[in-house]
Structure formats: C-alpha cells, structure tokens
C-alpha positions in Angstrom: 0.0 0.0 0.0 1.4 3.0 -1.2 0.9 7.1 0.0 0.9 10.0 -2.5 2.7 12.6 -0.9 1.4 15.9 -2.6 4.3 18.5 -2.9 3.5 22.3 -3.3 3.7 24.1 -6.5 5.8 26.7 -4.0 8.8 23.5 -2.9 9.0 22.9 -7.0 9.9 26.4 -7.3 12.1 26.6 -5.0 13.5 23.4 -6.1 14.0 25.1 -9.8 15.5 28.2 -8.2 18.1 26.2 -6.8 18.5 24.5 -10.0 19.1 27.6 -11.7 21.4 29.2 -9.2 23.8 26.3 -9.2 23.8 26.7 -13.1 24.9 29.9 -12.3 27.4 28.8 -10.2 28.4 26.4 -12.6 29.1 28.6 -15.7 30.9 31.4 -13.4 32.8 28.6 -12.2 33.9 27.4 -15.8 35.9 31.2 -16.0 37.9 30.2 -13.2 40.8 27.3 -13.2 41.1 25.5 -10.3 44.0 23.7 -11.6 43.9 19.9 -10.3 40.4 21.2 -8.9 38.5 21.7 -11.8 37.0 18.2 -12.0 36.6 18.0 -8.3 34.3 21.6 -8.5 32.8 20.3 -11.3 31.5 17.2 -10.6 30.4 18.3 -6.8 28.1 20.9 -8.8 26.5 18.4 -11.0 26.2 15.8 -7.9 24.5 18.7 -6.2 21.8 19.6 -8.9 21.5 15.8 -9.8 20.5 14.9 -6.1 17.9 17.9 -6.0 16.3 16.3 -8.9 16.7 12.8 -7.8 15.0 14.0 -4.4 12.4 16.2 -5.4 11.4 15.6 -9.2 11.5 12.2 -9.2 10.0 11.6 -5.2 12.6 10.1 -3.3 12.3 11.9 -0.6 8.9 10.4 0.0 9.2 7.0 -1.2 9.7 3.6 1.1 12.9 2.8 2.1 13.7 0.3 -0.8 13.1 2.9 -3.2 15.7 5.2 -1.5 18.3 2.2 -0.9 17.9 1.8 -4.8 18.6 5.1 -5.4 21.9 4.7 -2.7 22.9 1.8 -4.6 22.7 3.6 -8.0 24.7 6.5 -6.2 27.3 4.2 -5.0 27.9 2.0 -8.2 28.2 5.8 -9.9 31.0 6.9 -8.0 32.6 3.3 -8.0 33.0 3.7 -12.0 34.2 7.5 -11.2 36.4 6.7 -9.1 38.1 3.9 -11.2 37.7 6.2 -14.3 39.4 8.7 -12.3 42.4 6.8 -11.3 43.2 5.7 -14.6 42.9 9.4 -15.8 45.4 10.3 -13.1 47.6 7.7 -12.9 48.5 8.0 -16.9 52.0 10.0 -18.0 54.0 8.7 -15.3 55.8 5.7 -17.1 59.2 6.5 -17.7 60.6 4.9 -20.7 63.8 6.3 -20.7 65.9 7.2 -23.0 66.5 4.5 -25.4 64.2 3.5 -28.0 62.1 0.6 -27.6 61.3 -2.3 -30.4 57.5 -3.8 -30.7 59.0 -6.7 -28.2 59.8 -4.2 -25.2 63.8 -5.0 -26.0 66.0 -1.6 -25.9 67.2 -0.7 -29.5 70.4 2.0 -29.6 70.0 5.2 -28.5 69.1 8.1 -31.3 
C-alpha cells in the first residue's frame, strides 16, 4: 500500500530556483581554473543539482525505504565507475621509458 505525498507548486519552485542558481554557479565557475580542482568543482556541482532532482522531481524523498536504498545503490555503483575512471585518468604520463628507444617486443634498441 502506497501514499501520495502531494508537494506544493511553491517547494517545486524553489527546487527550480536552486536549480538555476547552481547553473549559475556552474558557468561562473567554468571562468575560473582551479588547476587539479577543476574536476573535483565540477563534478560536486553536478552531484548537487542531480541529487535535487533525484529527491524532489523524481519523489525520493517520500518514497519507502527500498526505493531510496535503490537510489543509494545507484549512487554508489556511480561513484565506483568515477572513481576507477578517475584513477586511470590520473595515474596515466607517469611511465618512464627512458631514454632508449624501444622495439614492438619491449627489448632496448640503440639510442638516437
């Protein structure tokens, strides 16, 4: 057996508000460079708006708990795949091959 929860007309405006504002944010925050940040201010921005949508658009917020552990679970396996993404990203440039030119096989060939 499941409630409707009826949410005023004045909560999804201030819901969209909020949505806009962080657009704001996000555009003025495009000007700036964060250097090694930029991702990190991005992507808290975005998980921001996303989770005022998630919550108020789509009814989290007043669903049962399974619904909102589905919603967790989504949230988790999401920042899982970021986070692996991520480390490849970061962990890429930092083989040294040194010096000496390599054939297909990985043996050193003369230096040029």
């Amino acid at each position: 057996m499941s409630e409707n929860h009826v949410v005023s007309p004045r909560l999804y405006l201030l819901v969209f508000a909020s949505l806009m504002v962080l657009t704001v944010v996000t555009v003025a925050a495009s000007r700036y460079d964060f250097g090694a940040g930029n991702t990190v201010v991005a992507l808290a921005i975005a998980v921001l708006k996303a989770s005022l949508v998630v919550l108020f658009f789509m009814h989290v917020k007043y669903s049962g708990r399974l619904v909102q552990l589905m919603v967790a679970a989504a949230f988790l396996w999401l920042a899982l795949l970021i986070s692996g993404s991520l480390s490849d990203y970061v962990t890429r440039g930092r083989v040294n091959h040194g010096s000496a030119t390599r054939s297909p096989t990985g043996a050193a060939l003369e230096d040029r």
